[in-house]
VOTOR-429639 format. One line per field, with one value per residue (C-alpha): residue number from 1; residue in one letter; y, z, x. Coordinates in Angstrom, 1 decimal. Layout:
pos <- c(NUM_...)
code <- c(A_...)
y <- c(Y_...)
z <- c(Z_...)
x <- c(X_...)
END
This chain:
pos <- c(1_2_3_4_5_6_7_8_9_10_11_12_13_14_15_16_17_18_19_20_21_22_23_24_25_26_27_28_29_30_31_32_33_34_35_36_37_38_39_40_41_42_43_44_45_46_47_48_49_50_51_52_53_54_55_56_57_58_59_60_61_62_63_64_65_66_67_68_69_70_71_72_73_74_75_76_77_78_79_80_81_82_83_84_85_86_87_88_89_90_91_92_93_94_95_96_97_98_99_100_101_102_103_104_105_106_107_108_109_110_111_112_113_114_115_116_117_118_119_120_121_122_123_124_125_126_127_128_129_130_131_132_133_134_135_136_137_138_139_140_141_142_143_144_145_146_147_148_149_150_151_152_153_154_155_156_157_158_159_160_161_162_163_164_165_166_167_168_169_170_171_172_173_174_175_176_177_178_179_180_181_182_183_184_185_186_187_188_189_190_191_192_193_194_195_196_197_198_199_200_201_202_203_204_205_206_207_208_209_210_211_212_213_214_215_216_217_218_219_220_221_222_223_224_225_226_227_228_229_230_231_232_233_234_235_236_237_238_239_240_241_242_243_244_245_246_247_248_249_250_251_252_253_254_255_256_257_258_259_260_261_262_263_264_265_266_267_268_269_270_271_272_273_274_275_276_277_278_279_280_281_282_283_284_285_286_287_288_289_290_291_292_293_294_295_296_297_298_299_300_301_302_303_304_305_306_307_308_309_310_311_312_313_314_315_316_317_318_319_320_321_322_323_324_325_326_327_328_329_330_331_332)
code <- c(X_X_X_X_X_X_X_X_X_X_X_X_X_X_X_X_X_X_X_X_X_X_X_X_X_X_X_X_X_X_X_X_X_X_X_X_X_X_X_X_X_X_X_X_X_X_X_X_X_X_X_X_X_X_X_X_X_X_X_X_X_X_X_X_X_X_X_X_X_X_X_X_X_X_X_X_X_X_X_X_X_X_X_X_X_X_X_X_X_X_X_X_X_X_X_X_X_X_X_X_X_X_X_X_X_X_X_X_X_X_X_X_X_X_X_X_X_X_X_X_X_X_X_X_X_X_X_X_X_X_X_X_X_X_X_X_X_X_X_X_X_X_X_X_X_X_X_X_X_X_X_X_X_X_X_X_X_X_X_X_X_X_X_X_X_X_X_X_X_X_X_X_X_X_X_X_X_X_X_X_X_X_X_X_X_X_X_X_X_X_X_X_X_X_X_X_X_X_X_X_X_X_X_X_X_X_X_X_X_X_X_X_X_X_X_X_X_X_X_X_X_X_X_X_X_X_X_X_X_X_X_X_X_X_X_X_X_X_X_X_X_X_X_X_X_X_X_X_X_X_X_X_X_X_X_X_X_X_X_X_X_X_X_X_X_X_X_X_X_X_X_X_X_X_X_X_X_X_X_X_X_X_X_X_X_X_X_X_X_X_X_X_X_X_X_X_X_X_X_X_X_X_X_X_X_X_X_X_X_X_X_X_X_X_X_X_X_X_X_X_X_X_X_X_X_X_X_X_X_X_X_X)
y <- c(50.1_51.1_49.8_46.7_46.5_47.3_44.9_42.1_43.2_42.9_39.4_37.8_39.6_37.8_34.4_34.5_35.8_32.8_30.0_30.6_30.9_27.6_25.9_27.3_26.1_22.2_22.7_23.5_20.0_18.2_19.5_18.7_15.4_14.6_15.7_13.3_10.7_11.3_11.8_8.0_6.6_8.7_7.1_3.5_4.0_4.7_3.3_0.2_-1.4_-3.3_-6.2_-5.8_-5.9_-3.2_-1.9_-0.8_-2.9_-1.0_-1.8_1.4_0.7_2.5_3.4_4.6_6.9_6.3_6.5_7.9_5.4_3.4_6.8_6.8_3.2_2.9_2.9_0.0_-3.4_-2.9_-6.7_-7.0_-10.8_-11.5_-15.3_-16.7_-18.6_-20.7_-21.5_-24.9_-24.0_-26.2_-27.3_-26.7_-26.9_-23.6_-24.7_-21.4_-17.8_-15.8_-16.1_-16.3_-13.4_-11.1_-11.3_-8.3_-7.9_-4.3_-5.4_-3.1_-2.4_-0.9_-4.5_-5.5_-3.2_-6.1_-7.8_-4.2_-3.8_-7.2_-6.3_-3.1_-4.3_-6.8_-4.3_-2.6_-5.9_-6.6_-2.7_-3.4_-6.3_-5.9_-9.2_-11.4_-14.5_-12.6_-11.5_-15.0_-15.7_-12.4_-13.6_-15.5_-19.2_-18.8_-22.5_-21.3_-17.9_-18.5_-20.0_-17.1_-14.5_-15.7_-15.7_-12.0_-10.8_-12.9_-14.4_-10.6_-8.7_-6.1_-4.4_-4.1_-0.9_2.2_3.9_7.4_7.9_5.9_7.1_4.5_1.2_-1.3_-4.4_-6.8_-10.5_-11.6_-14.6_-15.7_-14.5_-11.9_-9.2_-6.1_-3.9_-0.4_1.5_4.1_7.1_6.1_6.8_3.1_4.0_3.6_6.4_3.7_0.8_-1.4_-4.3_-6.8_-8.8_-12.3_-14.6_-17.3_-20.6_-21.6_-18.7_-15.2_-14.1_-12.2_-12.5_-10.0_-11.5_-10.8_-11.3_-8.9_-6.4_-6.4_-7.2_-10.5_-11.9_-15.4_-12.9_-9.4_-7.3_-7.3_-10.7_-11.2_-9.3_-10.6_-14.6_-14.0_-17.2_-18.9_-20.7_-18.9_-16.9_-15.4_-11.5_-9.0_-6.2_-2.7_-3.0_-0.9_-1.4_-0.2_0.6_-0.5_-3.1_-4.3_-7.2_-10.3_-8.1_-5.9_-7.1_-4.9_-6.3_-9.8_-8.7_-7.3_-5.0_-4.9_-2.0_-3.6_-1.7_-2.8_-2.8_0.3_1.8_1.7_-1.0_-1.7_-4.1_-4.8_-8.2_-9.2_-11.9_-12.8_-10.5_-12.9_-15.0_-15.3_-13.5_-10.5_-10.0_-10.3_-7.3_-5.3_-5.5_-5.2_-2.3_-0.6_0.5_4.4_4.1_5.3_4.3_1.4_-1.9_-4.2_-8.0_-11.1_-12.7_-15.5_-14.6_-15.6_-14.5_-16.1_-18.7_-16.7_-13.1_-10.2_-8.3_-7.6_-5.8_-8.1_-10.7_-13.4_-12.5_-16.5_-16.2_-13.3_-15.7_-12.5_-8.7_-8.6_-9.4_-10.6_-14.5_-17.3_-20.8_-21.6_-18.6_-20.2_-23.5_-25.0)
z <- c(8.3_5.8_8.1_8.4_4.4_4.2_6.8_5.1_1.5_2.9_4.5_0.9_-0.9_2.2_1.7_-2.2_-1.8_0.0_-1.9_-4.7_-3.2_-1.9_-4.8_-6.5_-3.7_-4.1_-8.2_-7.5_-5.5_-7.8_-10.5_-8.5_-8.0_-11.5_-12.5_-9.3_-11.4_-14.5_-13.0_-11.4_-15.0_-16.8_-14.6_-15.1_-18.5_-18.8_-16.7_-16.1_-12.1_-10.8_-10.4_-13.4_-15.9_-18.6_-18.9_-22.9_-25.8_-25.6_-21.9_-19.9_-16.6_-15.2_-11.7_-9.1_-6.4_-2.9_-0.4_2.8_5.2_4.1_4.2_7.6_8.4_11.0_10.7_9.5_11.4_13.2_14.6_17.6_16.8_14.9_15.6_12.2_9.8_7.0_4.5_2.7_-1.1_-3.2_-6.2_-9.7_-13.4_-15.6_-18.3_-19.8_-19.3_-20.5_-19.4_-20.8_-21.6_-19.3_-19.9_-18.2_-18.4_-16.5_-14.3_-13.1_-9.7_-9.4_-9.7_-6.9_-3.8_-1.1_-2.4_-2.0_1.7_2.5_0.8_2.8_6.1_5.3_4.5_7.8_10.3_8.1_8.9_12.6_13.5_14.6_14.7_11.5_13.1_13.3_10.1_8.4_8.6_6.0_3.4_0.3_0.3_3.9_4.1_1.2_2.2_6.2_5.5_3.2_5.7_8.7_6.2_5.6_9.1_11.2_9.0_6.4_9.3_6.8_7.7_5.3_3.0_4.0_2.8_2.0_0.7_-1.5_-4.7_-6.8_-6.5_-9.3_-10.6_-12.8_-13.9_-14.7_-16.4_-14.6_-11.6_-10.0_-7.9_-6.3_-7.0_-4.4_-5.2_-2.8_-2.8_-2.5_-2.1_-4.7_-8.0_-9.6_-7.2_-6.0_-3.7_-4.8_-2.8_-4.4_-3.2_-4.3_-3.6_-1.1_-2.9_-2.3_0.2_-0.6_1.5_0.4_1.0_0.8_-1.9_0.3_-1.7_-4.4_-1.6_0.0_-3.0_-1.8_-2.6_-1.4_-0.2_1.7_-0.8_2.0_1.9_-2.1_-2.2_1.1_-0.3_-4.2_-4.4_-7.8_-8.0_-9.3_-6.5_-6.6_-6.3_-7.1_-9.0_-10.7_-14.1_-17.0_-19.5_-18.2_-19.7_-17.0_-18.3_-16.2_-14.3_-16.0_-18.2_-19.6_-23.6_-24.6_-27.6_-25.9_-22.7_-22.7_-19.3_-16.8_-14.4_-11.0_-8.2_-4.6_-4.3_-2.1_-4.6_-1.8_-3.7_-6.8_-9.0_-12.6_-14.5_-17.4_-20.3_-23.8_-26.6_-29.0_-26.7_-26.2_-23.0_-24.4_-27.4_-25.1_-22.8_-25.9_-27.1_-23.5_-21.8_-25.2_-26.4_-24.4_-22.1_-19.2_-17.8_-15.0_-14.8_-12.3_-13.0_-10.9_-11.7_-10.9_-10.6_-9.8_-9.4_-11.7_-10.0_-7.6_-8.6_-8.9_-7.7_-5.2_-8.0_-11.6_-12.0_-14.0_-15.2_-15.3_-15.8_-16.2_-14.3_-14.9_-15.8_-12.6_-8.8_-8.6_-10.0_-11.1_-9.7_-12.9_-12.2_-8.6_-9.5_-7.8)
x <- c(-97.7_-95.1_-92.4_-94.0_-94.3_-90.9_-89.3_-91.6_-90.4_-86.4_-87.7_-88.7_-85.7_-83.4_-84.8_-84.7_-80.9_-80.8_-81.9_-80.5_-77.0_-78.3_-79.2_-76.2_-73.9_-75.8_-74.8_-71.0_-71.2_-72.9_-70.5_-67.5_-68.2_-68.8_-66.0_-63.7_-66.4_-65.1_-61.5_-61.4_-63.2_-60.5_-57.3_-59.3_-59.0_-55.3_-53.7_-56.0_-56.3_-53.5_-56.3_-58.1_-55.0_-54.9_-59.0_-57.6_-58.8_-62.5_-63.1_-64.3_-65.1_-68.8_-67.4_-70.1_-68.8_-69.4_-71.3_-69.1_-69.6_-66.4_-64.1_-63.1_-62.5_-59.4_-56.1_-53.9_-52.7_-49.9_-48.2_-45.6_-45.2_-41.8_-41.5_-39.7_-42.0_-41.0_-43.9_-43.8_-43.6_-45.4_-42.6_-43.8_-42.6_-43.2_-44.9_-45.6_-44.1_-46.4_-50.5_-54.1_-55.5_-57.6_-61.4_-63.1_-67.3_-68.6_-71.4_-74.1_-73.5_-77.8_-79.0_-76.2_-77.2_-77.8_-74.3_-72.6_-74.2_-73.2_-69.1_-69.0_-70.1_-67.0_-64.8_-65.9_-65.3_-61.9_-60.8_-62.0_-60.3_-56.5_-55.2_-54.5_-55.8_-59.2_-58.7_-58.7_-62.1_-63.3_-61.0_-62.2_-60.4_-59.2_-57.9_-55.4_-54.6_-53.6_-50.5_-49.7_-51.3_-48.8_-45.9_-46.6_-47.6_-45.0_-42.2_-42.2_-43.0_-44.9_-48.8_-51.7_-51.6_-52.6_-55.6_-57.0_-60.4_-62.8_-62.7_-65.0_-66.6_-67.1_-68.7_-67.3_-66.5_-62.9_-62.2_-65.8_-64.9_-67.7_-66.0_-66.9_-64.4_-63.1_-60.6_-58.9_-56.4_-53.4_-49.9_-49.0_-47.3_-51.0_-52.2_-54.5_-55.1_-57.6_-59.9_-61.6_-64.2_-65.2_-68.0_-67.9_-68.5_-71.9_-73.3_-74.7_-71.3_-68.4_-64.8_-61.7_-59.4_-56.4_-53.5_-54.2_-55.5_-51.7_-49.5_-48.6_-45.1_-43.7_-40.4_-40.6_-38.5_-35.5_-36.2_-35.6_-32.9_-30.9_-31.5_-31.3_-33.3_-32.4_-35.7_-38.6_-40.1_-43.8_-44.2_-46.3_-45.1_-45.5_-43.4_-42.8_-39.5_-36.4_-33.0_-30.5_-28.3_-25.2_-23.5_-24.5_-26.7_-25.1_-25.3_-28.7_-28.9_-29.2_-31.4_-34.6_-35.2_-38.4_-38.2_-40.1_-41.3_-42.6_-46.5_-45.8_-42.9_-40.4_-38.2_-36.7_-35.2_-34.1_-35.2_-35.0_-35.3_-34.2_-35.1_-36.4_-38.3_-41.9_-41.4_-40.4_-42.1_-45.0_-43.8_-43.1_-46.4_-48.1_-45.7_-44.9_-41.2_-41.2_-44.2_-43.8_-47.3_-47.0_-49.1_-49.5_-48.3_-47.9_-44.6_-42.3_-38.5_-34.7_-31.4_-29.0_-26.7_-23.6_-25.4_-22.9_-25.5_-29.1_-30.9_-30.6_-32.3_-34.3_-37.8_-39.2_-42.8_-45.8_-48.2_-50.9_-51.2_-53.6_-52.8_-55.9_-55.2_-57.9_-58.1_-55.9_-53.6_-53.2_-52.4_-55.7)
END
């Protein structure tokens, strides 16, 4: 009898033991990932989204983490095809060099939950398929971006971005435009790689807004630098000021300089406009005199006429602070 006391008495003691290192263990979760949650809102905040534009000027983004069915998607697409390509390139006049300004709203992503199943299972199929003429029918506007998606796979020869885990999901409206917003790890200069996702005119559907997803530019970076186009070529960029002034720029007190990185931070180049100009009074006031903190901007650019050299060149236009661009931003 006592023996049977005393195993039942070590039984209870056991099982309390064990709950509450249990329960315990569940609240070291819980308290690790709010603080990744208030990690991701804290990077948001300061160094904005590379499709967003800069999230200062009161905007906090509410970013829900996620689920982890979208953590393991496979790998990236990897193309044998390396026919050339030649894109026709639709001739325009700049009108303006600097652009509108960047209206963010935060959306609530609770009241969303069927248009964040039906974004994911996207995402899923995109990740899925392997070759880019698949691909082109889970892209929002496909008839526009085809062109631009054979120009990247075949004529750039480059792959999509590679991925680590999902770090946050978001909802919002830019400049009217509803998106669901995922952001990843990543090895970009942001320390992120962001998808957005955009309605399909008239349908409950969703479509990956490919050209902000990959960092599209109208010239691989090898590309740019091997052609030194001297009419204004579209890129995607990470910029902050520099202070590299040389070849035909060498007068500082004439030049302003914009530090540009790759959308994967394995290139660089130096542009640059003239202090004085609406141009760079904007960058001043958008990059700030010694920050260091990167943005991401879609941009127009050329080399000036016999260029002394691969890595100076002409800032022409800030078409946005985003890579994710409006109809207007387009030109449609």
């Amino acid at each position: 009898m006592v023996i049977t006391l005393t195993m039942a008495a070590c039984m209870i003691f056991g099982l309390a033991v064990g709950w509450q290192w249990y329960f315990k263990k569940v609240k070291v979760r819980e308290r690790f990932q709010e603080i990744e949650k208030r990690s991701a809102e804290s990077r948001a905040a300061q160094d904005g989204f590379a499709n967003l534009g800069s999230t200062g000027a009161g905007l906090s983004p509410t970013l829900e983490q996620p689920s982890d069915n979208l953590e393991d998607l496979p790998g990236k697409l990897n193309l044998s095809q390396t026919q050339p390509f030649s894109p026709q390139e639709t001739p325009f006049h700049i009108t303006r060099t600097v652009p509108r300004a960047t209206q963010v709203e935060v959306l609530p992503l609770e009241s969303a939950a069927a248009d964040l199943a039906r974004a994911e299972e996207l995402l899923d199929r995109y990740f899925r398929t392997e070759e880019w003429e698949d691909r082109v029918a889970l892209v929002w506007n496909p008839t526009r971006v085809r062109p631009l998606m054979e120009n990247y796979y075949v004529s750039q020869m480059a792959s999509d971005p590679v991925r680590g885990a999902l770090v946050a999901r978001g909802r919002f409206r830019v400049n009217g435009m509803e998106i669901l917003h995922f952001s990843f790890s990543s090895t970009r200069p942001l320390g992120s790689m962001e998808i957005a996702c955009r309605r399909m005119p008239g349908s409950d559907a969703w479509g990956l807004d490919w050209e902000s997803y990959v960092g599209y530019g109208e010239r691989s970076w090898a590309q740019l630098k091997s052609e030194r186009p001297t009419e204004p070529i579209l890129m995607r960029v990470f910029v902050r000021l520099g202070d590299y002034y040389n070849y035909e720029f060498a007068d500082d007190q004439k030049y302003l300089c914009v530090r540009m990185l790759s959308e994967d931070g394995q290139d660089l180049v130096h542009a640059y406009t003239e202090r004085g100009m609406e141009l760079a009074t904007f960058l001043i006031g958008e990059l700030g005199v010694g920050n260091s903190a990167m943005k991401g901007f879609t941009v127009r650019v050329a080399y000036p006429p016999n260029a002394q050299s691969d890595s100076c060149l002409w800032l022409r236009e800030i078409v946005s602070t985003r890579w994710l661009l409006d109809a207007e931003e387009m030109g449609d």
